[in-house]
OpenMM code with the backbone's topology and positions (N, CA, C; nanometers):
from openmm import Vec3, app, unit

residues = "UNK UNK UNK UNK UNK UNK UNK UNK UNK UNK UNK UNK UNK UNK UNK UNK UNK UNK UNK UNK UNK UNK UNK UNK UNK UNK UNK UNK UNK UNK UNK UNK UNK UNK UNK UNK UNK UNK UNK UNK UNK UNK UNK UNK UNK UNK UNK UNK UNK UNK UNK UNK UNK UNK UNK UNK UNK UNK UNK UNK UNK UNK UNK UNK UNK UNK UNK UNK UNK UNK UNK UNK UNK UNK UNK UNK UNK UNK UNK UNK UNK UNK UNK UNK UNK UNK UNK UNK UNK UNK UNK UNK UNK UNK UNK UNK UNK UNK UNK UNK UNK UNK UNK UNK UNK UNK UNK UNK UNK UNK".split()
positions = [
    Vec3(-2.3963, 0.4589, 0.1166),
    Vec3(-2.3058, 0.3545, 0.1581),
    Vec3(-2.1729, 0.4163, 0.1986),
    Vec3(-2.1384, 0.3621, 0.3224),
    Vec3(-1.9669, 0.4265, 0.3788),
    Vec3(-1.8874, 0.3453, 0.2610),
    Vec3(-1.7601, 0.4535, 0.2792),
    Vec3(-1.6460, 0.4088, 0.2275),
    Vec3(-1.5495, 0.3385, 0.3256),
    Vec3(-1.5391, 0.2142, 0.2574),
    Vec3(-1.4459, 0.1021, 0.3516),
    Vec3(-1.3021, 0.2030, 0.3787),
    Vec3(-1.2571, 0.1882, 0.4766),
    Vec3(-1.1262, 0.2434, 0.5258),
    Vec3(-1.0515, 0.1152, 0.5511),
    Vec3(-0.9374, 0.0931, 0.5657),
    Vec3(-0.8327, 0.0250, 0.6092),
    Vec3(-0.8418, -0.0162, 0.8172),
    Vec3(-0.8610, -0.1197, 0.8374),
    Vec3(-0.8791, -0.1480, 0.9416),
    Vec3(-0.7296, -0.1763, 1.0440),
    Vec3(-0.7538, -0.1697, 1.1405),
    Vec3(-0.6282, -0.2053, 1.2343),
    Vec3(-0.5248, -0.2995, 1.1623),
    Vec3(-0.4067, -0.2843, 1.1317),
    Vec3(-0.3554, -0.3582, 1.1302),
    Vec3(-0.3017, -0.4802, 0.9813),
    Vec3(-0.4193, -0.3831, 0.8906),
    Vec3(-0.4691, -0.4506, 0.7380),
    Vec3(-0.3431, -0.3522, 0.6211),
    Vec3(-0.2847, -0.4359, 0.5801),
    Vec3(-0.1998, -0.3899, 0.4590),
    Vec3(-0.2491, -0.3038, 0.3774),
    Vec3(-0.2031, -0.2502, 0.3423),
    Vec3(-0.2479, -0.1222, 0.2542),
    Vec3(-0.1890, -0.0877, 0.1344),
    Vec3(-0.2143, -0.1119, -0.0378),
    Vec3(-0.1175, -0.0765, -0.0842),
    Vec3(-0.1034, 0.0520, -0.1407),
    Vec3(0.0059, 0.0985, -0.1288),
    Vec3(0.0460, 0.2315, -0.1467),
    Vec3(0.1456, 0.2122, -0.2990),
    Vec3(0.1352, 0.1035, -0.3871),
    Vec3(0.2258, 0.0630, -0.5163),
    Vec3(0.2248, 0.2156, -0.5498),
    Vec3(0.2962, 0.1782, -0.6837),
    Vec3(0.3038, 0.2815, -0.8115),
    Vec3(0.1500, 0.2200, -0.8782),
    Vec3(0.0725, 0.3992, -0.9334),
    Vec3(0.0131, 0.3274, -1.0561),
    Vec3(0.0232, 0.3117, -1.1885),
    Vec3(0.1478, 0.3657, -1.2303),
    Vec3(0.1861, 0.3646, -1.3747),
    Vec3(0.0608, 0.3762, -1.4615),
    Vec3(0.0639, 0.2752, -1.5743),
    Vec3(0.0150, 0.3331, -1.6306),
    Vec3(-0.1933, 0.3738, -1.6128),
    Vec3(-0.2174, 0.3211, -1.4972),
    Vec3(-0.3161, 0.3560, -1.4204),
    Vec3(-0.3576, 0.4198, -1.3696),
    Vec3(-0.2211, 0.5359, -1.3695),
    Vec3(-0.2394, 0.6929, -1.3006),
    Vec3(-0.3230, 0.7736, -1.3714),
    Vec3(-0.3659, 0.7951, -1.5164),
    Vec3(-0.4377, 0.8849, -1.5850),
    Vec3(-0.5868, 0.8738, -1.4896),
    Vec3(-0.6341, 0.7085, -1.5044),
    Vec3(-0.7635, 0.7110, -1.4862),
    Vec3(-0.8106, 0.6609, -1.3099),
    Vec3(-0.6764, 0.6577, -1.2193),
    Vec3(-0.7066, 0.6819, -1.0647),
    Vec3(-0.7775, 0.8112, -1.0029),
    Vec3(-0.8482, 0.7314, -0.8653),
    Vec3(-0.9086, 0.8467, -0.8192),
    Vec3(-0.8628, 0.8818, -0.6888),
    Vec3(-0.8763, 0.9790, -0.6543),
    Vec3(-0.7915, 1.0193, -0.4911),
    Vec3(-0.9117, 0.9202, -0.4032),
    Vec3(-0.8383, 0.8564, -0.3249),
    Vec3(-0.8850, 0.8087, -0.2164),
    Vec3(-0.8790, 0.8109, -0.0776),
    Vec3(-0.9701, 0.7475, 0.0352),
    Vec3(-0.9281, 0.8158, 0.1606),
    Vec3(-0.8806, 0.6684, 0.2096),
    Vec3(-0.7439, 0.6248, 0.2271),
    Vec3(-0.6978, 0.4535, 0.2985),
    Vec3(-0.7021, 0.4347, 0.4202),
    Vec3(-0.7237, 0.5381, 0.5159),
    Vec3(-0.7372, 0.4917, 0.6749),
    Vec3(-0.8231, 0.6672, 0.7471),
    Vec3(-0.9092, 0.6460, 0.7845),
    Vec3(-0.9561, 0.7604, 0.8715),
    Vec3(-1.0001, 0.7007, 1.0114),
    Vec3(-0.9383, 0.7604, 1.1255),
    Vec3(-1.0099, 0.7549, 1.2143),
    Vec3(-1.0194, 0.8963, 1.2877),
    Vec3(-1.0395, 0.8848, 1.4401),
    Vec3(-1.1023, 1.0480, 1.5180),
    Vec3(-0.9517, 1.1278, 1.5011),
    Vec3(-0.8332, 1.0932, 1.5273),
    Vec3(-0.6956, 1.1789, 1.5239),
    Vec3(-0.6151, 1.1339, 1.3934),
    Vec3(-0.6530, 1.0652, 1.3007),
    Vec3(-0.5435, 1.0508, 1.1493),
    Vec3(-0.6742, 1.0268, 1.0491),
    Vec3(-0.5782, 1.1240, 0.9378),
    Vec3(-0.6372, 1.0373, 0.8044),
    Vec3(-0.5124, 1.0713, 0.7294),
    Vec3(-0.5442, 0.9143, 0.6316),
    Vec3(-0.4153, 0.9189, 0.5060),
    Vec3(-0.5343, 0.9251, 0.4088),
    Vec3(-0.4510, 0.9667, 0.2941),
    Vec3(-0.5420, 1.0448, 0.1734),
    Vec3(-0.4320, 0.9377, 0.0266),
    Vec3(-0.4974, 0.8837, -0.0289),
    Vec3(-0.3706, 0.8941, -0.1533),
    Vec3(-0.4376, 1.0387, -0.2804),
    Vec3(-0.3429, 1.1070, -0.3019),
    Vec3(-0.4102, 1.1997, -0.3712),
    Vec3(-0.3910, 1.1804, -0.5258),
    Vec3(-0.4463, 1.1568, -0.6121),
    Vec3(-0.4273, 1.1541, -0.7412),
    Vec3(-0.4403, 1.2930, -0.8367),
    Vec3(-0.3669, 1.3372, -0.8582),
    Vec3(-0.3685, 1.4910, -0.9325),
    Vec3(-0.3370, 1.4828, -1.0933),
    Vec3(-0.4152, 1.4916, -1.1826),
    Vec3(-0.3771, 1.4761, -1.3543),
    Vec3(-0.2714, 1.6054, -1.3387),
    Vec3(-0.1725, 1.6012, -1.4439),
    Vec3(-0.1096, 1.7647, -1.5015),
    Vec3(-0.1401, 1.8509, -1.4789),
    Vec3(-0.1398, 1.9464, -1.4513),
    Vec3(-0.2000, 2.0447, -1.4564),
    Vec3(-0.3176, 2.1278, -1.3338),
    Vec3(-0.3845, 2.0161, -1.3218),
    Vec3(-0.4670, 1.9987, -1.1632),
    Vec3(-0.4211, 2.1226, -1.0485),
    Vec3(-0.4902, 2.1968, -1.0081),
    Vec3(-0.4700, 2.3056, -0.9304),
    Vec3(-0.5525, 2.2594, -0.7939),
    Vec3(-0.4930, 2.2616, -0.6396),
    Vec3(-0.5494, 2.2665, -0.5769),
    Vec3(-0.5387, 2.4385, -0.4626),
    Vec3(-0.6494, 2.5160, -0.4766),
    Vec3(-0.6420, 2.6225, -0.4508),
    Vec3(-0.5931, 2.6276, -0.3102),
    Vec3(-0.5127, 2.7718, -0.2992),
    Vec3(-0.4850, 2.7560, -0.1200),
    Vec3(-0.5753, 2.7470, -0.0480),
    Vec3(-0.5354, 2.6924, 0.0487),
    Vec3(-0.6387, 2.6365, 0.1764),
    Vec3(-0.5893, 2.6085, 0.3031),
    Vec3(-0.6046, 2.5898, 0.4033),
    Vec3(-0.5315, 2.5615, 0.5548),
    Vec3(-0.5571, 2.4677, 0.5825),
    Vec3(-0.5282, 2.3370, 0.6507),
    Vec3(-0.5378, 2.2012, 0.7564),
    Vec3(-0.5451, 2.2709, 0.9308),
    Vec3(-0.6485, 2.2642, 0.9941),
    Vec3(-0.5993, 2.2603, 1.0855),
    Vec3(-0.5144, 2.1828, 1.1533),
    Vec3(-0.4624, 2.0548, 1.1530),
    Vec3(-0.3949, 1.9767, 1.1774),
    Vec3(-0.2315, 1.9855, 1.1050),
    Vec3(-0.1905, 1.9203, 1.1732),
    Vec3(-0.0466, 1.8820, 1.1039),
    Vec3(-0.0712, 1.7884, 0.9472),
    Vec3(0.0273, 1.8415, 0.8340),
    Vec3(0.0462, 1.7275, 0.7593),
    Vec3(0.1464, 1.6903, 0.7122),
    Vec3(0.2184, 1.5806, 0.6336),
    Vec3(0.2898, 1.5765, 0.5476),
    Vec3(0.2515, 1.5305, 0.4429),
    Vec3(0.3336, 1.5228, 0.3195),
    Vec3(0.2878, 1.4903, 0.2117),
    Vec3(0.3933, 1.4601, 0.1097),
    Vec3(0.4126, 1.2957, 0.0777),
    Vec3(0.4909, 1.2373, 0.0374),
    Vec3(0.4608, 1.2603, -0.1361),
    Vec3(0.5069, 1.2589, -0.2620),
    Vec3(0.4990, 1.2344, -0.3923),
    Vec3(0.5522, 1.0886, -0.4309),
    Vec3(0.4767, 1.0193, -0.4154),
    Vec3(0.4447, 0.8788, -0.4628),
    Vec3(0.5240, 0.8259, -0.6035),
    Vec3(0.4673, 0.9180, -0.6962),
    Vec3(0.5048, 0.9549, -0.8540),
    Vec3(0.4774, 1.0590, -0.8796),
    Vec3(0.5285, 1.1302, -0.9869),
    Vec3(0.5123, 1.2443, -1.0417),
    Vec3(0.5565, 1.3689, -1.0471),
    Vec3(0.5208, 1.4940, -1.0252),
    Vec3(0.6014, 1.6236, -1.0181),
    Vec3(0.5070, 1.7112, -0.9535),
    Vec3(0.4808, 1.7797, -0.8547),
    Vec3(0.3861, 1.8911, -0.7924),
    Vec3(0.4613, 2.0048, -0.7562),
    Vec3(0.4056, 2.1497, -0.7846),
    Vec3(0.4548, 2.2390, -0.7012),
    Vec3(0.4058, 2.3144, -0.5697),
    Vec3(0.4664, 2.2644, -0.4698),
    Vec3(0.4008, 2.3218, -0.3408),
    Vec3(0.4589, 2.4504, -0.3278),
    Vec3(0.3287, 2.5185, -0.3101),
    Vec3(0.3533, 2.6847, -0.2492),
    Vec3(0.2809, 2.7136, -0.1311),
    Vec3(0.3695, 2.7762, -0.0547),
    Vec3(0.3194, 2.8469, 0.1400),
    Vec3(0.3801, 3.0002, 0.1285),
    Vec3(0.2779, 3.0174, 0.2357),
    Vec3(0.3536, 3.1970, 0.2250),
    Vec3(0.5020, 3.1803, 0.2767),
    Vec3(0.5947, 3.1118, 0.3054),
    Vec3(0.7549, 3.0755, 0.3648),
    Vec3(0.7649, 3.0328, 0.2429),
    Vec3(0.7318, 2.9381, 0.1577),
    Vec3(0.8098, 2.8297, 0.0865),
    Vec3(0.7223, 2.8117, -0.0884),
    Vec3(0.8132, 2.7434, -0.1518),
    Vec3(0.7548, 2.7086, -0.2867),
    Vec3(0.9088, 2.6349, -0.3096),
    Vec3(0.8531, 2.4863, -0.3519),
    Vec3(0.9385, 2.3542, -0.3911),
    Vec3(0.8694, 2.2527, -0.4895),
    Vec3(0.9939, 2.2082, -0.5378),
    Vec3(0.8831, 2.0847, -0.6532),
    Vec3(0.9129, 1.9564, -0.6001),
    Vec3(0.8196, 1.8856, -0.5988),
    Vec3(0.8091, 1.7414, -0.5200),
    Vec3(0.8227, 1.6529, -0.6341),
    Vec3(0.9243, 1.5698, -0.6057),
    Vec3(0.9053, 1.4619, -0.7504),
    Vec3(0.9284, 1.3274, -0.5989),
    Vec3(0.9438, 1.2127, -0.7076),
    Vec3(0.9196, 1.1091, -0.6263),
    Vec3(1.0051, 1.0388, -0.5550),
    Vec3(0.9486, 0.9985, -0.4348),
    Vec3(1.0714, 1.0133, -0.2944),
    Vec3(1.0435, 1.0964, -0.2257),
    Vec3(0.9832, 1.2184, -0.2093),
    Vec3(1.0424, 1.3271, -0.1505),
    Vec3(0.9124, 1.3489, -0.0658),
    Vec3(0.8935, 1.4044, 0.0429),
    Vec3(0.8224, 1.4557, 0.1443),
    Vec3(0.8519, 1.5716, 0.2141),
    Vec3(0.7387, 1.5991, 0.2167),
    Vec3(0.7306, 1.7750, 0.3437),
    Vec3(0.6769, 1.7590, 0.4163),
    Vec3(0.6717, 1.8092, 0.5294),
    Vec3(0.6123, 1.8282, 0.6460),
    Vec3(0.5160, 2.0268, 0.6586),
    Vec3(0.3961, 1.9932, 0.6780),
    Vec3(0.3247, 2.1423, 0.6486),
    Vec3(0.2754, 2.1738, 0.8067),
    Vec3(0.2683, 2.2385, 0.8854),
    Vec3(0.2701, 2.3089, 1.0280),
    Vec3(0.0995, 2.3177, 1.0432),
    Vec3(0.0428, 2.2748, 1.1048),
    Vec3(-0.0924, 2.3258, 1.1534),
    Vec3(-0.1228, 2.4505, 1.1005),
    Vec3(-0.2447, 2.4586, 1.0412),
    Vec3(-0.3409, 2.6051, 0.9736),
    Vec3(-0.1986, 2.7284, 0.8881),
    Vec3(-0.1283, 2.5952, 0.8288),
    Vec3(-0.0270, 2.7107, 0.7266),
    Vec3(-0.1037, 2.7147, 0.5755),
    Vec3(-0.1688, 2.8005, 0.5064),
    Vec3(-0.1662, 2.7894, 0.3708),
    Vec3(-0.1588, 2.7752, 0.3148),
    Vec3(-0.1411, 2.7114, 0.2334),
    Vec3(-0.0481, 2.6243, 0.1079),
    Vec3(-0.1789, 2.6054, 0.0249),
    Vec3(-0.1384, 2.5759, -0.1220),
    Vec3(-0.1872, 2.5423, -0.2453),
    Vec3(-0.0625, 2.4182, -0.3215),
    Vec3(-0.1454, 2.3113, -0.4352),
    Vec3(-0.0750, 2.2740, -0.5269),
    Vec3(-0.0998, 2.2644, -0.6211),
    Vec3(-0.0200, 2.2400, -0.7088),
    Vec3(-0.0483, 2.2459, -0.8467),
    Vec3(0.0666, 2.0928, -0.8815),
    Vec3(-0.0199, 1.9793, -0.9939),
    Vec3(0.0526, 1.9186, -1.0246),
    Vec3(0.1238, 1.9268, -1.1810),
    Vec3(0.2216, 1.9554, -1.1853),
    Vec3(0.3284, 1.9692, -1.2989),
    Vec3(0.3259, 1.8522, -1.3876),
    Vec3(0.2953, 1.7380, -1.3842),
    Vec3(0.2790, 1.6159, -1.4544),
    Vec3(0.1243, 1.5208, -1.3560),
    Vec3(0.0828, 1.4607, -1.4347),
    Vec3(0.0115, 1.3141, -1.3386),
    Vec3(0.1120, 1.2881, -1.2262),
    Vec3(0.0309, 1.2704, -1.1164),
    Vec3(0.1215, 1.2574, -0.9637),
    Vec3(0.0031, 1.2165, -0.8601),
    Vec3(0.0971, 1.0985, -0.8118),
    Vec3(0.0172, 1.0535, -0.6944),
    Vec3(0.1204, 1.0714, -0.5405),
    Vec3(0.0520, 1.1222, -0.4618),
    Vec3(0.0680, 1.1604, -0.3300),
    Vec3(-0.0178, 1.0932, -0.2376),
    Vec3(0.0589, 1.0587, -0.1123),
    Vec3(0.0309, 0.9988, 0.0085),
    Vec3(0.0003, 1.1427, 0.1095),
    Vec3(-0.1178, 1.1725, 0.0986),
    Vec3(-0.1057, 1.2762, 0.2199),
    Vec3(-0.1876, 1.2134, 0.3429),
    Vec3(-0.0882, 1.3109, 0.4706),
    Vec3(-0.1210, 1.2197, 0.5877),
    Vec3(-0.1712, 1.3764, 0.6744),
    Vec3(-0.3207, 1.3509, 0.7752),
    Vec3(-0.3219, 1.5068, 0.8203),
    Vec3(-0.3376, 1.4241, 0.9528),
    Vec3(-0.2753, 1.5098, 1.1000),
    Vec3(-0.2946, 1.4384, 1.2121),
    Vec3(-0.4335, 1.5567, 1.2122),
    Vec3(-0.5837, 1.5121, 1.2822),
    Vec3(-0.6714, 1.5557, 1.2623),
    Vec3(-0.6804, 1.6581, 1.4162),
    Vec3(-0.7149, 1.7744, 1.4278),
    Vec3(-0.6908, 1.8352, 1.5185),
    Vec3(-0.8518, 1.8271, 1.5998),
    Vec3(-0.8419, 1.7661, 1.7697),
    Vec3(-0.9235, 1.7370, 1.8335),
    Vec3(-0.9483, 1.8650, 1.9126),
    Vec3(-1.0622, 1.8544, 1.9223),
    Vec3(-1.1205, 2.0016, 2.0119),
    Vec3(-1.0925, 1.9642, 2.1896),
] * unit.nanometer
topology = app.Topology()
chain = topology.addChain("A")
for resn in residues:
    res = topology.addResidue(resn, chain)
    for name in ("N", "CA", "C"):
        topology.addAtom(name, app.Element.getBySymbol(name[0]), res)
């Protein structure tokens, strides 16, 4: 069975999950052929190993605390705050507390 995505034009909520964050799961809220948004749910501790996007991304911190590392850069994301990551740059995260993130990748077309 597909996973429902967010259709043209359909609200989307992007809330806080307080105390709902332990037991959330990363989800995918809109994919089509050139975007996908991701909400990412990361427990404490949670390591996501380096890896590349071919595409552009950014990546907002919703709630919580993450540390983003690139071969240029290493910053801690708490909530509010967004980066912007460059097509096929490297990066890894690691979340420092429970943290939910809005990541957005523009999907790179051949």
């Amino acid at each position: 069975m597909a996973i429902p995505h967010a259709k043209p034009i359909e609200p989307v909520s992007i809330h806080l999950l307080g105390e709902q964050l332990r037991s959330a799961q990363t989800t995918t809220l809109v994919k089509t052929d050139a975007l996908e948004v991701i909400r990412l749910v990361l427990p404490g501790g949670k390591e996501i190993d380096e890896h590349k996007v071919r595409g552009e991304i950014t990546l907002q911190c919703l709630e919580g605390k993450v540390q983003f590392r690139s071969a240029d850069s290493d910053c801690e994301l708490t909530a509010g705050q967004l980066i912007y990551v460059p097509a096929s740059e490297s990066h890894s995260l690691r979340a420092v507390t429970d943290s939910s993130l809005l990541l957005t990748i523009l999907l790179y077309r051949k």
